[in-house]
N, C-alpha and C positions, 0 to 999 in steps of 0.2 A: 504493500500500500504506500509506504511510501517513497518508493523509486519510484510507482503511478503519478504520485504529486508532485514530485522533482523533478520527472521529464513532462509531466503539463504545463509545469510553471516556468520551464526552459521552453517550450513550443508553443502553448497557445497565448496570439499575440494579445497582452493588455497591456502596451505599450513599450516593453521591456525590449522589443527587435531593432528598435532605433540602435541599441547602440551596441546589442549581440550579435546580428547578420555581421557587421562588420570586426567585430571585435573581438569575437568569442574565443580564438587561440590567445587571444593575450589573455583571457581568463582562466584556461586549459595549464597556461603557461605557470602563471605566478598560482594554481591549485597544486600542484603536483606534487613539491616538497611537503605540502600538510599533507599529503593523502599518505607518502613514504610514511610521514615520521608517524602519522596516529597507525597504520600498519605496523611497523615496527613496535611500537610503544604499547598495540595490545594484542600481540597473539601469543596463546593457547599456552605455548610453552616457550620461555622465552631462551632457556637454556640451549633451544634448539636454533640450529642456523637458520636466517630468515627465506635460504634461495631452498629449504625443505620445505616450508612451509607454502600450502599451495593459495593461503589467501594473500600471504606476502609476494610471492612468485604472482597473482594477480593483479595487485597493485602495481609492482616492479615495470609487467608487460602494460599497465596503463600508462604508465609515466613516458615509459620507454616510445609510447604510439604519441603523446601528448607531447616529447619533443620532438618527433616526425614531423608533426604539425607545424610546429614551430619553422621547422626547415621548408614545411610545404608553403604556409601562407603567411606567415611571418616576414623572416627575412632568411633569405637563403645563404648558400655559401660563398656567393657574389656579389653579398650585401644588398642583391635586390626586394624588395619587398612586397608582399601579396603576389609573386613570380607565378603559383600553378595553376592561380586564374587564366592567366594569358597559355602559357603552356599549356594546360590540358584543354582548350578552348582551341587550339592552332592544333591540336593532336587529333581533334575528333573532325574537325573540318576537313583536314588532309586523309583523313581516312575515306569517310562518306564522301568528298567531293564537293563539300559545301560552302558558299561565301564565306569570304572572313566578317563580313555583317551580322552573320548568323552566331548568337552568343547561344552555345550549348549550357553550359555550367555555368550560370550565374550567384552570385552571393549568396542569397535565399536558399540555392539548392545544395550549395558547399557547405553551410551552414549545417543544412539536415541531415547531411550524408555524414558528417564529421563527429556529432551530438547522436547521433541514430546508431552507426555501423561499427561506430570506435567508443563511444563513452557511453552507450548503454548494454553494449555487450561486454563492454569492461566490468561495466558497477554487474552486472548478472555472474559475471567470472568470480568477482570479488564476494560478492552476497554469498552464492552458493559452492564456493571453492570448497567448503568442507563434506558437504552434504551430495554432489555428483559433479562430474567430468566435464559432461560437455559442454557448457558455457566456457569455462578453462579451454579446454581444446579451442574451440573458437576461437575465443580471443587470441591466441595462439596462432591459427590458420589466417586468420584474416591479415595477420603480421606478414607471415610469410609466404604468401598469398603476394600482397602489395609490393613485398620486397623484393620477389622475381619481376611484376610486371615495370618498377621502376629500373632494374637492372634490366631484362631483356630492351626497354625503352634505350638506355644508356648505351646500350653496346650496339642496335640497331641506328642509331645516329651519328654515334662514337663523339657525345659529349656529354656532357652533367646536364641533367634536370632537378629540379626543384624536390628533394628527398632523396636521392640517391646517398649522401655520408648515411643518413641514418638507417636508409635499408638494409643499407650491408657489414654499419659497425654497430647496431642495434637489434633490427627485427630477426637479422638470420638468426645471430648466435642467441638473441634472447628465446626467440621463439623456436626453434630447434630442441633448446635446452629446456624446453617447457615440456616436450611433446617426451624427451626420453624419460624424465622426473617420474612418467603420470603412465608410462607406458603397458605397465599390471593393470592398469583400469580398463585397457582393451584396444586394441589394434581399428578395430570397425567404426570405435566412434573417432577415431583419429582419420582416419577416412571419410565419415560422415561428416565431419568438423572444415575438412578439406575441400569436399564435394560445395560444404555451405558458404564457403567463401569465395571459390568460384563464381558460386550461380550473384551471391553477393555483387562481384563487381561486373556481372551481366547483367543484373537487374539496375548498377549505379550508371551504367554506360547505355546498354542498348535501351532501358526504361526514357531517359532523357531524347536521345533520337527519336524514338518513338513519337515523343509530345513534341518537339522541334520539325521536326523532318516529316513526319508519316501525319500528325495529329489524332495521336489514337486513341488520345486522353489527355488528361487536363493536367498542370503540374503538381494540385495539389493531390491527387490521383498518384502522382508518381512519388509526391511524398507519403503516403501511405502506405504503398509497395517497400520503400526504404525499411517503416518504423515494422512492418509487419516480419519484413526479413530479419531485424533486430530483433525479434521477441522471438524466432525461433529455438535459439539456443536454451531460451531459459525454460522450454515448454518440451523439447525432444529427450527422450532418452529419459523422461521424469520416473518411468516404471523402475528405473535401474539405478536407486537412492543408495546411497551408503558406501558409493565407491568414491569417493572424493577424501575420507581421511589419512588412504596408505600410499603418498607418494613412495617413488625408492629412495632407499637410502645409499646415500652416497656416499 
């Protein structure tokens, strides 16, 4: 109930988007050390290392996506800033073959996608870290998920984009290192967790064309595809409770 009230009061506008649509990684940004230290500061056992523990390793993998962010629409490593606007905007044009008039990803939907795909299947990873896997896996996948498509983007152009340090000195090894931690808890949903970040960034990508290009549906239409793909993690795999407190021990 209440992640229900703290992602309504993040999304339905009463005034508060004036200054979130545009701002909201600097708010991602300067959250991140509290969310480490009250992590650290209250789990279970504390004599235990924090990167066993899977609501700490939760947190870790949020921070870790929340300064990706930073790198994506902040300021990059060229000191440019708001950089994956324009990039991923020039990325999907030259695919489909579209105007450069034609604004794909606009604020409002960076915004939703960022709050939606990254920071409420985090807070789901972190809620129920003790209690089952797959929101963990997720969070997890959707890491390294990102971190290939910005690496394959990099090497297919042979230059830096807006996230690449952090794909590859953050997501891989964070989110790799998540996936062997948790690997007793089951091979299928590490699969299933993979499948869902996939279709994630086909529904981020070809959902938007769809409402730009095709007009198949409205965009607020395609922000609800986002939030619903976000809530799967925390709804799949619920039969199969109680696997969430035996990472490995390393």
């Amino acid at each position: 109930m209440a992640l229900i009230l703290a992602f309504s009061l993040l999304w339905i506008p009463v005034g508060q988007h004036t200054f979130l649509v545009p701002h909201w990684m600097k708010v991602g940004t300067f959250m991140a050390p509290f969310l480490l230290l009250v992590a650290l500061a209250t789990r279970s056992d504390p004599s235990t290392p924090g990167y066993r523990d899977p609501q700490v390793l939760s947190v870790i993998m949020l921070c870790a996506y929340i300064l990706h962010q930073f790198e994506e629409h902040w300021i990059d490593l060229t000191g440019a800033q708001y950089a994956f606007y324009g990039y991923v905007n020039s990325v999907i044009q030259t695919a489909v073959g579209a105007p450069n008039s034609l604004e794909f990803l606009g604020p409002e939907a960076i915004f939703v996608i960022n709050t939606s795909l990254v920071w409420m299947v985090g807070a789901f990873a972190i809620v129920f870290a003790r209690e089952r896997s797959f929101p963990f896996f997720c969070m997890a996948a959707i890491m390294v998920v990102n971190a290939i498509s910005h690496i394959v983007a990099a090497l297919a152009s042979s230059s830096y984009n807006p996230g690449l340090a952090t794909s590859v000195f953050l997501f891989l090894p964070i989110g790799l290192f998540a996936f062997y931690t948790r690997l007793a808890a089951g091979r299928r949903k590490i699969l299933a967790s993979l499948i869902w970040a996939v279709l994630a960034h086909v529904v981020m990508i070809g959902g938007i064309i769809a409402v730009k290009m095709m007009n198949l549906f409205s965009e607020a239409v395609y922000f609800g595809l986002l939030v619903a793909m976000s809530v799967l993690p925390a709804v799949l795999f619920r039969a199969e409770e109680g696997d969430g407190d035996e990472p490995m021990r390393l």
